[in-house]
C-alpha positions as CSV (number, residue, x, y, z in Angstrom):
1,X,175.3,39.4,92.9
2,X,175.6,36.1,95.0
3,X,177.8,34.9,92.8
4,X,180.6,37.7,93.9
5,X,180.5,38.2,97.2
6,X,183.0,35.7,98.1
7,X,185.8,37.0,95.5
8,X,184.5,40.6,96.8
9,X,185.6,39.4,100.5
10,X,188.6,37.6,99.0
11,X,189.6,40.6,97.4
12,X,188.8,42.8,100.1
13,X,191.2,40.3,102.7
14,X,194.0,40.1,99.9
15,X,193.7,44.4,100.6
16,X,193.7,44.0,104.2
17,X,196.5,41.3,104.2
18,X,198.6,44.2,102.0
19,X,197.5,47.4,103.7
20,X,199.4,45.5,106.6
21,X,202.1,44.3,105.2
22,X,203.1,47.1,103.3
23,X,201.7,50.1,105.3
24,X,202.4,53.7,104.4
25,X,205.5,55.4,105.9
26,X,205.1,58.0,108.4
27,X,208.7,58.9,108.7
28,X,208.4,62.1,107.2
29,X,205.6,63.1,109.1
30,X,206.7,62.3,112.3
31,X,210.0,63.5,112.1
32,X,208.8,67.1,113.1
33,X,210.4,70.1,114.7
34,X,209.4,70.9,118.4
35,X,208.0,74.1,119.6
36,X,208.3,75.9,123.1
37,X,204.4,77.2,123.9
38,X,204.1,79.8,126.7
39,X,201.7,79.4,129.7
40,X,198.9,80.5,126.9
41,X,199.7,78.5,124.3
42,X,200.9,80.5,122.1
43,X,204.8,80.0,120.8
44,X,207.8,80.8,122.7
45,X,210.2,79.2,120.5
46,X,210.6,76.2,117.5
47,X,213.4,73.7,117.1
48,X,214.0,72.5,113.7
49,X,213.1,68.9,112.7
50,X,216.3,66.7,112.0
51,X,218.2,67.7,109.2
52,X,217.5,71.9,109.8
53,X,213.7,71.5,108.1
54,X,211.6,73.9,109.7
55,X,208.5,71.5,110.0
56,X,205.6,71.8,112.3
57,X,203.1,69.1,113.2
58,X,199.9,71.5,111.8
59,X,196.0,70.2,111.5
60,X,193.0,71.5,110.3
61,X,192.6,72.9,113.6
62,X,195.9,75.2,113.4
63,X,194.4,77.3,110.2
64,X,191.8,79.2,109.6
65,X,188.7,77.5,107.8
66,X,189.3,79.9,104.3
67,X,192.5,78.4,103.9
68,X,190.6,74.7,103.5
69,X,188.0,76.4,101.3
70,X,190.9,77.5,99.4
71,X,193.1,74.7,99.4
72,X,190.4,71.9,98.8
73,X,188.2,74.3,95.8
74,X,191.4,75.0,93.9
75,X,193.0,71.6,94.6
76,X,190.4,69.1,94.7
77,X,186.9,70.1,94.6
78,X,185.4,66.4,95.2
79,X,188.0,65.8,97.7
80,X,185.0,65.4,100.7
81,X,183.4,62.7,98.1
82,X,186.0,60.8,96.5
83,X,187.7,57.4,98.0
84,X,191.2,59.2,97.7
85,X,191.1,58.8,94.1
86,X,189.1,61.0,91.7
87,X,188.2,58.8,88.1
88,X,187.3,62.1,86.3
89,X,190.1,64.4,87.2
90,X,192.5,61.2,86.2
91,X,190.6,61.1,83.2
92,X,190.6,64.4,82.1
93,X,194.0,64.4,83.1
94,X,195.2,61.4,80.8
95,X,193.2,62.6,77.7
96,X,194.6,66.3,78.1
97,X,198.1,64.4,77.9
98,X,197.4,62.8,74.8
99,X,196.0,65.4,72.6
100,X,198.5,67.7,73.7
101,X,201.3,65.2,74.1
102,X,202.4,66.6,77.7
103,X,201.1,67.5,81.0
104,X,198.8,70.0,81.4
105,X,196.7,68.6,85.3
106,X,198.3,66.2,87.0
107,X,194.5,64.7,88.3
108,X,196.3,64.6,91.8
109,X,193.9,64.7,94.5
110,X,194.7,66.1,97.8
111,X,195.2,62.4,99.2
112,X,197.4,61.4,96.6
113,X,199.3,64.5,97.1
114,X,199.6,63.8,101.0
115,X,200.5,59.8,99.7
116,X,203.3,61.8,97.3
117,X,204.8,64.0,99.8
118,X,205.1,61.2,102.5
119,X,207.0,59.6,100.1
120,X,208.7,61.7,97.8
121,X,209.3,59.6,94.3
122,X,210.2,61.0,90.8
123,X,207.3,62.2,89.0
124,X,206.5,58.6,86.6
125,X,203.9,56.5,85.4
126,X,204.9,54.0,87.9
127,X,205.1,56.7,91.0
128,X,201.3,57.9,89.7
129,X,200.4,53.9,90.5
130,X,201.9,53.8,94.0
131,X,200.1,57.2,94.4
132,X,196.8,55.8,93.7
133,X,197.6,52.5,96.1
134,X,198.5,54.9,98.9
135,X,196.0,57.5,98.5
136,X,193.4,54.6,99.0
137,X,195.2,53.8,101.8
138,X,195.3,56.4,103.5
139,X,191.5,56.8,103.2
140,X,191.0,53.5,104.7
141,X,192.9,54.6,107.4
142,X,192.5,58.2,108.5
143,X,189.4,60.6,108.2
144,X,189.5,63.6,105.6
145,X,190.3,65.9,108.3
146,X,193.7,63.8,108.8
147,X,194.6,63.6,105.5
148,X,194.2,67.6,105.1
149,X,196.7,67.3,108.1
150,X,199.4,65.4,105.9
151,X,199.1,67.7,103.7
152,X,199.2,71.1,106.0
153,X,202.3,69.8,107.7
154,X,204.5,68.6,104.7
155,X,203.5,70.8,101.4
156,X,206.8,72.5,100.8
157,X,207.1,76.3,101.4
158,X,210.0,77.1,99.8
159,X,213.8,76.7,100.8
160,X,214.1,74.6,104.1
161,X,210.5,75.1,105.1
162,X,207.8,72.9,105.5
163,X,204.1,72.9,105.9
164,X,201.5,75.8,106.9
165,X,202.4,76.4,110.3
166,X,206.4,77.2,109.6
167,X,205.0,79.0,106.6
168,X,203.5,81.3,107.9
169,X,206.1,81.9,110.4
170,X,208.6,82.3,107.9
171,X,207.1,84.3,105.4
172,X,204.8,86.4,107.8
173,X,205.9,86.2,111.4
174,X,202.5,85.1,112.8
175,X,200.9,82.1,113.6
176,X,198.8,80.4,111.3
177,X,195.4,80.9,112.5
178,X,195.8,84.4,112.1
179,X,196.1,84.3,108.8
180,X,194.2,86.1,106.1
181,X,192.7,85.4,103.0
182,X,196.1,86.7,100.7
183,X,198.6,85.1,102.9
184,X,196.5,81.7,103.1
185,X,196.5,81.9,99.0
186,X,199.8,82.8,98.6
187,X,201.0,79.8,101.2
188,X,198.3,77.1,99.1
189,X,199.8,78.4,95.7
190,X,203.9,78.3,97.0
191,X,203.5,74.4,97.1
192,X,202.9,74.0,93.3
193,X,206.4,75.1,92.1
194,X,207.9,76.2,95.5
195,X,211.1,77.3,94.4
196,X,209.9,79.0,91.8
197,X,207.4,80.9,93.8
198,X,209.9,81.6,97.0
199,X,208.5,85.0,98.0
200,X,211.9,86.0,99.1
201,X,213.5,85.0,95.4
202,X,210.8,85.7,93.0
203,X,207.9,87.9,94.6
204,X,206.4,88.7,91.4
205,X,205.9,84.9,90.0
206,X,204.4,84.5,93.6
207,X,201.9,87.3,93.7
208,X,200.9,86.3,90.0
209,X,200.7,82.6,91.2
210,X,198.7,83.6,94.5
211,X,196.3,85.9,92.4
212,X,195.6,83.4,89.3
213,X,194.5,81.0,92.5
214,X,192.4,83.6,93.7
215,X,190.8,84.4,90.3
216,X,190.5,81.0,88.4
217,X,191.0,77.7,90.6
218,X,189.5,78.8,93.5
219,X,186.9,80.8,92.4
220,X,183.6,80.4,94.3
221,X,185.5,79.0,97.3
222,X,182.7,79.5,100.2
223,X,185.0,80.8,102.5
224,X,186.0,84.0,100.3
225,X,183.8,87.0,99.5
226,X,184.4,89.0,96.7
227,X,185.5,91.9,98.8
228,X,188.3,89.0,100.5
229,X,189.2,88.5,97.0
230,X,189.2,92.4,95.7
231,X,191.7,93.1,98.7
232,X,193.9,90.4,98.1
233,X,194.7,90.7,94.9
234,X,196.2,93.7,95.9
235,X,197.8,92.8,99.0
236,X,201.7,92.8,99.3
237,X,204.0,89.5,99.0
238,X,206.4,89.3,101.9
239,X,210.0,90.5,100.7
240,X,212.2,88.3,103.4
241,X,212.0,85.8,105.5
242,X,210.8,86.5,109.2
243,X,213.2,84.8,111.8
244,X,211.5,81.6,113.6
245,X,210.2,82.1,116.9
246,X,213.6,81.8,119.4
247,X,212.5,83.6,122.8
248,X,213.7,81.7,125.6
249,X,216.2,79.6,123.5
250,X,218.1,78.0,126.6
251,X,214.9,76.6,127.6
252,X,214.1,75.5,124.1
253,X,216.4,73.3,124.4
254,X,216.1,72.0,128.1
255,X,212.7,71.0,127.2
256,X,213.4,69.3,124.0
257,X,216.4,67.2,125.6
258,X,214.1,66.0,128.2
259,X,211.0,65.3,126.8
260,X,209.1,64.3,123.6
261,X,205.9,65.6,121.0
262,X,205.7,68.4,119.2
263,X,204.5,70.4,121.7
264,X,205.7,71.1,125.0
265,X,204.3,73.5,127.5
266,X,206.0,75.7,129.6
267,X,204.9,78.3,132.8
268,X,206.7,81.5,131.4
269,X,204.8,84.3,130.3
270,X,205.3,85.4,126.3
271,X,204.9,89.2,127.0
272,X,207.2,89.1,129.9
273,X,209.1,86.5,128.3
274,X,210.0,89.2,125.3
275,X,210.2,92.4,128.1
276,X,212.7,90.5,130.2
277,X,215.3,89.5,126.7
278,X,214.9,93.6,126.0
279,X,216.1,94.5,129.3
280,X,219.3,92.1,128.5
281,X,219.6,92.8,125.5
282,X,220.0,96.5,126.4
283,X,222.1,96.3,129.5
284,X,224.5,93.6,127.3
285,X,225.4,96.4,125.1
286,X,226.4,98.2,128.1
287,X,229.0,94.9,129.5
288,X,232.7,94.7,128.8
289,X,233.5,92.2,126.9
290,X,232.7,88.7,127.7
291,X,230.7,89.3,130.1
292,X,226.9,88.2,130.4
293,X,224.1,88.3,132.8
294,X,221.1,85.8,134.0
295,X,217.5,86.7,134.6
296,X,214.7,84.9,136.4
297,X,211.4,85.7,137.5
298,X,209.2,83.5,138.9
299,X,205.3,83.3,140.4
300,X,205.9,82.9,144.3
301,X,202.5,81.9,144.6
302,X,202.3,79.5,142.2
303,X,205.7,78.2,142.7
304,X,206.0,78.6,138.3
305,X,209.0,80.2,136.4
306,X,207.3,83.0,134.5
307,X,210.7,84.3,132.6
308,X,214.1,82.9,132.1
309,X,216.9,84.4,130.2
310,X,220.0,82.4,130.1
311,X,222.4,84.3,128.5
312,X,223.5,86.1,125.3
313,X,222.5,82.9,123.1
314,X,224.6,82.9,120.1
315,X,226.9,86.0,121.0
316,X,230.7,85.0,120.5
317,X,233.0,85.0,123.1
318,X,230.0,85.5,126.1
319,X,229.7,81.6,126.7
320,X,225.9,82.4,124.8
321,X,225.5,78.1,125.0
322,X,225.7,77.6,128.4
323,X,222.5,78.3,130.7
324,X,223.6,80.7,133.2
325,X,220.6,80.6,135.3
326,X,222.3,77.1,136.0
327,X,226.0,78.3,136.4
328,X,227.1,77.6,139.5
329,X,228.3,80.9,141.6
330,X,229.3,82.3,145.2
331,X,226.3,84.6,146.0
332,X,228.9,86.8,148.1
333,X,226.0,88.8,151.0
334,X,222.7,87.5,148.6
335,X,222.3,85.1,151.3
336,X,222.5,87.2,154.3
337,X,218.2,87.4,154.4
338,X,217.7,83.3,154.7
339,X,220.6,84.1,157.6
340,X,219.4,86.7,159.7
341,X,215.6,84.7,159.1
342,X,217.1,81.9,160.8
343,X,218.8,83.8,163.7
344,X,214.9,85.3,164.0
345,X,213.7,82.1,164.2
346,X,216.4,80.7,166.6
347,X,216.1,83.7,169.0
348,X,219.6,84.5,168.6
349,X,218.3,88.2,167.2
350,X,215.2,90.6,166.9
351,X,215.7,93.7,163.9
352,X,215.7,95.9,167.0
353,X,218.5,94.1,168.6
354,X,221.9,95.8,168.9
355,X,224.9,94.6,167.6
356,X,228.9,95.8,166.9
357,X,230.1,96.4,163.7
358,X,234.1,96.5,164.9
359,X,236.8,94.7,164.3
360,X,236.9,91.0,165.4
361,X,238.7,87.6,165.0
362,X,237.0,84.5,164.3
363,X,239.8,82.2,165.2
364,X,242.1,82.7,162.1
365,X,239.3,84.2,160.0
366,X,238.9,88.1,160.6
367,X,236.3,89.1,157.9
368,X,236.0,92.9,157.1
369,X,232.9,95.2,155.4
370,X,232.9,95.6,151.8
371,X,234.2,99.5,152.2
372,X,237.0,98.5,154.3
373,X,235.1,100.4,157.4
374,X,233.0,99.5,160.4
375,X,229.6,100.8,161.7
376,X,230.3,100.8,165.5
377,X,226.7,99.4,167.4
378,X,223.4,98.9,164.9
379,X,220.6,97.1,164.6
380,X,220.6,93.4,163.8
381,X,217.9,95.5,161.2
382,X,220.2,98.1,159.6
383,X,222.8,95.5,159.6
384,X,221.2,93.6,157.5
385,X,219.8,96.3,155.7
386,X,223.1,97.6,154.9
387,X,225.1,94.0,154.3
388,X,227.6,94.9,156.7
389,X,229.8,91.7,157.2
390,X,230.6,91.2,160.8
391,X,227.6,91.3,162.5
392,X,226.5,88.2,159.2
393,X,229.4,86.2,160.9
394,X,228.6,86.8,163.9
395,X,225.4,85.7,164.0
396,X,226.1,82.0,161.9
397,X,228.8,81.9,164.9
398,X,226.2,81.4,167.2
399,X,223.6,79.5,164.9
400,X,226.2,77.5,163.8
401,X,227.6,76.8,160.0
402,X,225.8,73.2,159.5
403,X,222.1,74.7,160.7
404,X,222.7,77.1,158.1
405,X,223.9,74.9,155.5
406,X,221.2,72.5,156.0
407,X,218.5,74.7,155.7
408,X,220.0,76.1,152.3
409,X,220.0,72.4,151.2
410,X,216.5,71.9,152.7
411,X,215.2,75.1,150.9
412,X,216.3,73.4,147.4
413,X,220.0,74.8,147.2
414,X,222.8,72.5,147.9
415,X,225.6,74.6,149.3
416,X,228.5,73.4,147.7
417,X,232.3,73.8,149.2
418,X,235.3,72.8,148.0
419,X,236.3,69.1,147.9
420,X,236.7,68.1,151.6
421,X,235.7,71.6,153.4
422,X,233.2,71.8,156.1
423,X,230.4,74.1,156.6
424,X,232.3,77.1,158.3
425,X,231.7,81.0,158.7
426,X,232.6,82.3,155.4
427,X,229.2,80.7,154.6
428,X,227.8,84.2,155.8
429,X,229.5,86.0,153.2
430,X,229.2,83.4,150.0
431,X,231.8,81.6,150.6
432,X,229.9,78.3,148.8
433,X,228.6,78.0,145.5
434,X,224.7,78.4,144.2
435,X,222.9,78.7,141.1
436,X,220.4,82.0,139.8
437,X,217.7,78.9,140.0
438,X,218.2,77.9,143.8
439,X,218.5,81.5,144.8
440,X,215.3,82.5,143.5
441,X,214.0,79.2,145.3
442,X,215.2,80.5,148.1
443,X,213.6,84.3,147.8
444,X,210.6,82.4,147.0
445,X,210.6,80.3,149.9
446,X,211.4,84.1,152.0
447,X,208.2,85.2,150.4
448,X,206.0,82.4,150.6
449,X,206.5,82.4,154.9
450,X,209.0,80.0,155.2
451,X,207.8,76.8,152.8
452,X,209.9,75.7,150.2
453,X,208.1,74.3,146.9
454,X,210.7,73.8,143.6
455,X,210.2,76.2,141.1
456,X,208.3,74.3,138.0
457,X,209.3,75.5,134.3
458,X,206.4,73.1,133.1
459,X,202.7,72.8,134.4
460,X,201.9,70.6,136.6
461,X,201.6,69.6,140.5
462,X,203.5,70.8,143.0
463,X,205.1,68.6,145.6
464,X,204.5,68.6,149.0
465,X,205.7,71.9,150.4
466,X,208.8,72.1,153.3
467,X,208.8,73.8,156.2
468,X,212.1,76.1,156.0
469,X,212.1,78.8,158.3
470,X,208.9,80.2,160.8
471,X,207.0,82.5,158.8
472,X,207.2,85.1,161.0
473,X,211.4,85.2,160.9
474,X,210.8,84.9,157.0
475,X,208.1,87.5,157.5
476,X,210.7,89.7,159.3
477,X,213.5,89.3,157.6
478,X,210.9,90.2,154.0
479,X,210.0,93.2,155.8
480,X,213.5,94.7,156.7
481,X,214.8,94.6,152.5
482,X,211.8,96.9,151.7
483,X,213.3,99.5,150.6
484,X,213.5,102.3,147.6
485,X,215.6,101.7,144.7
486,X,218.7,104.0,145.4
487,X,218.0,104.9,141.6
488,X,214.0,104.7,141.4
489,X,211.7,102.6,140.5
490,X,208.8,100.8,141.5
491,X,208.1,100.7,145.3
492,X,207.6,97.8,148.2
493,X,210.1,95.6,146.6
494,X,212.1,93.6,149.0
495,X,215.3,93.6,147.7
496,X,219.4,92.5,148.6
497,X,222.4,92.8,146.5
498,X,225.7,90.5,146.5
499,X,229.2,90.9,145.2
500,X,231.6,87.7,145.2
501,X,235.8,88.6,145.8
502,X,237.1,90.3,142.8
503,X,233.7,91.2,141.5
504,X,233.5,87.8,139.9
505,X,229.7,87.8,140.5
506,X,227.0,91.0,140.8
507,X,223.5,90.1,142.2
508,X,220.3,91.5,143.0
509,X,217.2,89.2,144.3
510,X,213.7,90.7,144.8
511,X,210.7,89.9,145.8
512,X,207.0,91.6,146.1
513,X,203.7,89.7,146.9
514,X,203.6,87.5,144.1
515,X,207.0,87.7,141.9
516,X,210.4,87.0,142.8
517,X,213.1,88.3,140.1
518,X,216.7,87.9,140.1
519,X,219.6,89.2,138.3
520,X,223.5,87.3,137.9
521,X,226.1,89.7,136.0
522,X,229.7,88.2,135.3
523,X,231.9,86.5,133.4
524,X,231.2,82.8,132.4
525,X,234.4,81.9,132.4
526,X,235.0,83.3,136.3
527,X,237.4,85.7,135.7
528,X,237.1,89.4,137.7
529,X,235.2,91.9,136.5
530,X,236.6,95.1,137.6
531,X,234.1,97.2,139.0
532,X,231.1,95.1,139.0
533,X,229.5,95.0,142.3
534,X,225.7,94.2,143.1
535,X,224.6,97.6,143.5
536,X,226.1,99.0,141.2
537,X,226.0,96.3,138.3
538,X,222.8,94.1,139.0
539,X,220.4,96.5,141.2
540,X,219.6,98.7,138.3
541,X,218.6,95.6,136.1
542,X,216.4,94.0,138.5
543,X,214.2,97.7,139.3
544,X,213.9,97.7,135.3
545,X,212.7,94.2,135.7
546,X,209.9,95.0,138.8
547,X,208.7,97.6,136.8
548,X,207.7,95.7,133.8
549,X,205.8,93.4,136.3
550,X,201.9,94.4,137.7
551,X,202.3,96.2,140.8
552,X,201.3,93.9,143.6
553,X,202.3,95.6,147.1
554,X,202.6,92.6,149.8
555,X,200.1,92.9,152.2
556,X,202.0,93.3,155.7
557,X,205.1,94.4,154.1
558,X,204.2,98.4,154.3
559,X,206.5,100.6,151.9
560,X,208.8,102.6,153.4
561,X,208.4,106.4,152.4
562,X,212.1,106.4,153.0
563,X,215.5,104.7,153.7
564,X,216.6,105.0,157.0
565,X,219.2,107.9,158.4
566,X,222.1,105.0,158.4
567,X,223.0,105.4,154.3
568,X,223.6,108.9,155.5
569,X,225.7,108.7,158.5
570,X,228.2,105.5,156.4
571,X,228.7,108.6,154.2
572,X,230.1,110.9,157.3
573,X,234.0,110.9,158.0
574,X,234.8,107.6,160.5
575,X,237.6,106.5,162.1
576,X,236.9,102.9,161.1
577,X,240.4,101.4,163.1
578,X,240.8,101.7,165.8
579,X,237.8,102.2,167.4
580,X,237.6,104.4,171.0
581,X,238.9,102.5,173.6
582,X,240.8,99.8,171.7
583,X,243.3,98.2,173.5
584,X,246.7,97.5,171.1
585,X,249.7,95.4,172.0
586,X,253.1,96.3,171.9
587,X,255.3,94.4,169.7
588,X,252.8,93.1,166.9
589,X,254.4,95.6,164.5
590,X,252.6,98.4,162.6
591,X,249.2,99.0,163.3
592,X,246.9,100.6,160.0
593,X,244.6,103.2,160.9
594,X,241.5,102.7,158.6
595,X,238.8,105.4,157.9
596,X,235.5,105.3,156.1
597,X,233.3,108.8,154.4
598,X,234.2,112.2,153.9
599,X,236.4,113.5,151.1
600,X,239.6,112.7,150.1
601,X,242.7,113.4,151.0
602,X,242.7,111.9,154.3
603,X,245.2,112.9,157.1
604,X,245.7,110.9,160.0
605,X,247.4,112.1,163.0
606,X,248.7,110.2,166.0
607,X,248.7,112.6,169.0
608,X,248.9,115.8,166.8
609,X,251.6,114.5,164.2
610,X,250.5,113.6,160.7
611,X,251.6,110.2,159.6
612,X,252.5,109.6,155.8
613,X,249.9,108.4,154.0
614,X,249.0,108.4,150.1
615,X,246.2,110.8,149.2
616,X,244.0,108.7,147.5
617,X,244.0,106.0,150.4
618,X,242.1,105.8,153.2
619,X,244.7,104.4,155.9
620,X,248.1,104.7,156.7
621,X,251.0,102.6,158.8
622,X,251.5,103.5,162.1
623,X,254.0,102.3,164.9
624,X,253.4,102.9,168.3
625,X,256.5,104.4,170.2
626,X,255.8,102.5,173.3
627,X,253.2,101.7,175.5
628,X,251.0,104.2,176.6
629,X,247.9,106.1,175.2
630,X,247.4,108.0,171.9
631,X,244.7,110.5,170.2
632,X,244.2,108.8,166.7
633,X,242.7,111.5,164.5
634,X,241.8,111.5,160.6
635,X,241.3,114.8,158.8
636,X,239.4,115.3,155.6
637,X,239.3,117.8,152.5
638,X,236.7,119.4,153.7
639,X,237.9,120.0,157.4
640,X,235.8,117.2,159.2
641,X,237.6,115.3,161.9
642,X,237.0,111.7,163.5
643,X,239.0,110.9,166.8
644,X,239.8,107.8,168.8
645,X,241.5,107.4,172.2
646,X,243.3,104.3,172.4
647,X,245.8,102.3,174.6
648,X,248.9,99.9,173.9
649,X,249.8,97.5,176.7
């Protein structure tokens, strides 16, 4: 025995030396598809590998234990013992082949099968010898567990699909450890002719294949009782192909652009993941055409995305490729709340304090409400509650535009203006450009008392926080949007609507104790969308979105059993312009009475004597005769009158 050792150890180096020089290639199996896994692991969404092969990384680990007491009794039933090649199975194998002068067993085993579809040859004597050479190969380099894994991640399923994992996605929608004893046959049978056996193409050859499995090779297989095997037999094939997992596809491919493996966690949420693409889905059917819509909701507490739909992936002529969520848009009054928070903070305001809702110039800017009317005096509260435009600019006024811009930026949303502009009042009103992203960053920072922490789409540490606002003035400001949903829904939401000029963008931001949601309709491209405001257009979305979320009333923030008297009283006939007491000069032309409420057709009257006017319009052209004063008076359908005493000088 001496006498061989050293040509043993020669011949075991001259292996060595060879193993490393030619090693097996792992091309095939490392050229995977990715997958998208919610915050529980399980899978959002799959990316195909290159070339459109659905093929997941899979191991022993990803199926259930009958499907390897299936696979390795009716493949190779000495697969645990053998070195990667089995001497009898070859033999039987070669002397079958002569006496009948073809092939009846290949005498594969399971390595040389995982050696075969790494490196897919034509089926030769020669490719049977570089078989064997890699089977041992592999053994010498990877446990039996690993090698089952070469195996469960390449053996072909039939079309474009590869391995267990996308197997049983395809043929029946679920992941793989859930699979049963019939569908784990069926998937280990598909592999030995899997065109011929497509479930889709030819469900009878595949049930017959997947029951002769059941019945003759692997009979005996421990994992299967009898009664697994009764049932089975009589179990359905699948008729079509289930479509690959694809929730959240915008983020699909975020992830896979900026990171690598087969695998790559996320924060969002799978159920509400799925609920928030219904709600979409649903209100898209409802959108003229080209338009689209953004939806986030995020963990406040946690500072983690839990939901993110981009946009109508895949829908012609709705932009479905870009990422909306990113899309950069004027909020229009969405930022009011992070406005009136820092005029809390500054001391400029309290929510009791009293402010005018009339007419004013800002220099050349004279901004007006969104209904064309004024309020007269409310509360910095009401004002806000109700988005009403000039007290907003008169508040950043005092505060100044670049504190307000700065603490956007600083909360994580970099106001951007047109090339050279300054930071200026229209800031009050969205007169700069954010993303559905930073403006849940920003309601998040509202809720959270004032600290700003980046929203995270992947697990993982947060950053430091940033002190934004005072918590109280965040507090306050919170507490003021708590409010019913004019249409119902779930209560103690905080929540403030936005329309941009022309209706280019609708928007709805909530928040409760834990979640903040928000909503983005409009055209990708920017063009108008007649009619779309945030009320109207985006409020209705986000209740629908609250109320597929656990209630979590924020402690503090007490619901209101009501909405104030004030939505009541906009709704009264109002002489919006002039207000009583104005003071008009001579000379500047025509003046245009302006009234708000009460039912058309209006009739305005200076001093007694109507004024023409078109019915459907609420104002009308007046010229003063002279100086002097005038009784302004507006008239509705329904015999309500609003008056105003006024003077021209």
């Amino acid at each position: 025995m001496r006498r061989w050792l050293p040509a043993l150890a020669l011949l075991a180096g001259a292996g060595w030396v060879l193993d490393r020089a030619f090693p097996p290639d792992l091309s095939r199996l490392q050229a995977v598809g990715q997958e998208v896994l919610a915050r529980d692991g399980r899978t959002l969404a799959t990316l195909p590998a290159p070339g459109g092969v659905w093929r997941l990384a899979t191991t022993t680990a990803d199926v259930p234990p009958h499907l390897i007491d299936l696979l390795v009794t009716a493949e190779d039933r000495r697969f645990r013992w053998h070195p990667g090649v089995d001497p009898l199975a070859l033999g039987r194998a070669a002397l079958q082949w002569a006496l009948a002068g073809r092939v009846l067993s290949g005498g594969s085993t399971l390595t040389m099968q995982a050696a075969r579809l790494l490196e897919p040859r034509p089926r030769t004597i020669r490719s049977k010898a570089i078989e064997v050479l890699r089977a041992l190969q592999l053994e010498a380099r990877y446990s039996k567990d690993e090698i089952l894994g070469l195996w469960l991640t390449l053996a072909p399923m039939g079309g474009n699909i590869e391995g267990v994992r996308a197997g049983s996605l395809a043929w029946f929608g679920r992941p793989s450890l859930r699979l049963d004893p019939a569908e784990a046959a069926l998937l280990v049978a598909i592999p030995r002719r899997p065109e011929a056996l497509r479930p889709d193409r030819h469900p009878w050859r595949a049930r017959l294949a997947r029951n002769a499995l059941l019945t003759a090779r692997a009979a005996g297989a421990p994992g299967i009782t009898p009664a697994d095997t009764d049932y089975a037999l009589t179990a359905p094939v699948p008729a079509a192909r289930q479509p690959m997992p694809r929730l959240a596809p915008h983020l699909a491919r975020e992830l896979a652009r900026h990171a690598s493996g087969p695998r790559l966690p996320s924060t969002l949420d799978l159920a509400l993941q799925r609920a928030v693409e219904e709600v979409a889905a649903t209100a898209l059917a409802g959108l003229p055409e080209r338009a689209s819509l953004a939806i986030l909701v995020a963990d406040h507490q946690a500072h983690e995305i839990r939901a993110l739909h981009g946009g109508a992936f895949g829908a012609e002529g709705r932009a479905g490729a870009l990422d909306l969520t990113r899309a950069i848009r004027s909020p229009g009054s969405a930022l009011k709340p992070m406005l009136y928070a820092l005029a809390f903070e500054a001391g400029i305001a309290a929510p009791d304090t009293l402010l005018a809702d009339l007419p004013r110039r800002f220099g050349s800017y004279a901004p007006e409400n969104f209904d064309g009317g004024f309020a007269g005096r409310v509360t910095v509260a009401d004002a806000l509650r109700h988005s009403l435009n000039l007290p907003a600019v008169a508040l950043l006024a005092e505060l100044g535009p670049l504190r307000f811009a700065s603490a956007l930026k600083a909360g994580g949303a970099l106001p951007r203006l047109p090339a050279g502009a300054d930071p200026s009042l229209p800031l009050a009103l969205g007169g700069l450009g954010v993303t559905l992203r930073e403006m849940a960053g920003l309601y998040a920072m509202l809720g959270g008392g004032g600290q700003a922490v980046p929203l995270r789409l992947q697990p993982g540490r947060d950053p430091a926080p940033r002190r934004v606002l005072d918590p109280r003035a965040a507090g306050l400001a919170a507490a003021i949007l708590v409010n019913p949903f004019p249409g119902g829904g779930p209560q103690g939401i905080a929540w403030k609507t936005g329309t941009s000029w022309g209706g280019r963008d609708a928007w709805a931001m909530g928040l409760d104790a834990r979640h903040v949601a928000g909503i983005w309709v409009g055209r990708p491209d920017g063009t108008p969308l007649p009619g779309a405001t945030g009320a109207r257009t985006a409020l209705p979305l986000l209740a629908r979105v609250f109320e597929r979320l656990p209630p979590n009333p924020r402690p503090g923030l007490p619901v209101r059993a009501a909405a104030p008297p004030m939505a009541e009283a906009l709704d009264r006939l109002r002489l919006s312009f002039p207000p009583p007491g104005a003071v008009l000069e001579e000379g500047e032309g025509h003046v245009t009475l302006r009234a708000s409420g009460g039912r058309r057709p209006l009739t305005f009257l200076v001093d007694g004597r109507p004024l023409p006017a078109e019915p459907a319009k609420r104002e009308a052209a007046w010229v003063p005769t002279g100086p002097g004063f005038y009784r302004v008076t507006v008239l509705d359908a329904a015999g309500a009158a609003a008056r105003a005493e006024v003077r021209v000088r």
